[in-house]
C-alpha angles and dihedrals in degrees: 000000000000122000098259104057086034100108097208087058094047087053098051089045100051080050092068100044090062091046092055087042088053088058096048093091100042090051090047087061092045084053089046094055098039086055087040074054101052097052089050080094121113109269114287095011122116122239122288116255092251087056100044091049090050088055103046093047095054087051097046087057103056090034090059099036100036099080094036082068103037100283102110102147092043080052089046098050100038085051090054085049097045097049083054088059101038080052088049089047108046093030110028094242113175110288088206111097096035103074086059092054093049089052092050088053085051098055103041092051087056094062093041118332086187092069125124096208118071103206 
């Protein structure tokens, strides 16, 4: 019997589905303040380093760990996000558009973050 018919396997899997699913919220929030901390910069500057790096990280993880437990398009999305702020990061690239996308990530993961559409 391969891993994938053997039921014990399926079990433990679709455990950890819900375990990564139970997290879901609590990492949204982290991502919320890191980006809260982000715009805490004076008008028109972009984020300091430190809140930039705190941002980027939060999105790399769930980037990284979302469609490992059924969350592909969360994982899509967070990796396309992530890659902005590493670009803003290492290159200076402009900060401007970016708060807008975290919020719409925010606020689609709210409504289902298990969907496959990201709308």
């Amino acid at each position: 019997m391969n891993a994938s018919t053997d039921p014990d396997f399926r079990a433990r899997l679709a455990a950890l589905n819900a375990k990564f699913a139970a997290t879901v919220p609590g990492t949204m929030d982290k991502i919320a303040q890191a980006l809260a901390a982000c715009r805490d910069s004076d008008v028109g500057a972009a984020p300091s380093a430190a809140a930039l790096h705190q941002l980027h990280e939060l999105l790399h993880g769930v980037a990284g760990s979302a469609g490992t437990f059924g969350f592909a398009t969360l994982g899509q999305e967070a990796r396309r996000i992530e890659q902005q702020v590493r670009t803003v990061m290492k290159e200076g690239a402009d900060w401007e558009p970016i708060p807008a996308q975290v919020e719409r990530l925010l606020a689609w993961a709210a409504r289902d973050a298990s969907a496959a559409e990201y709308d």
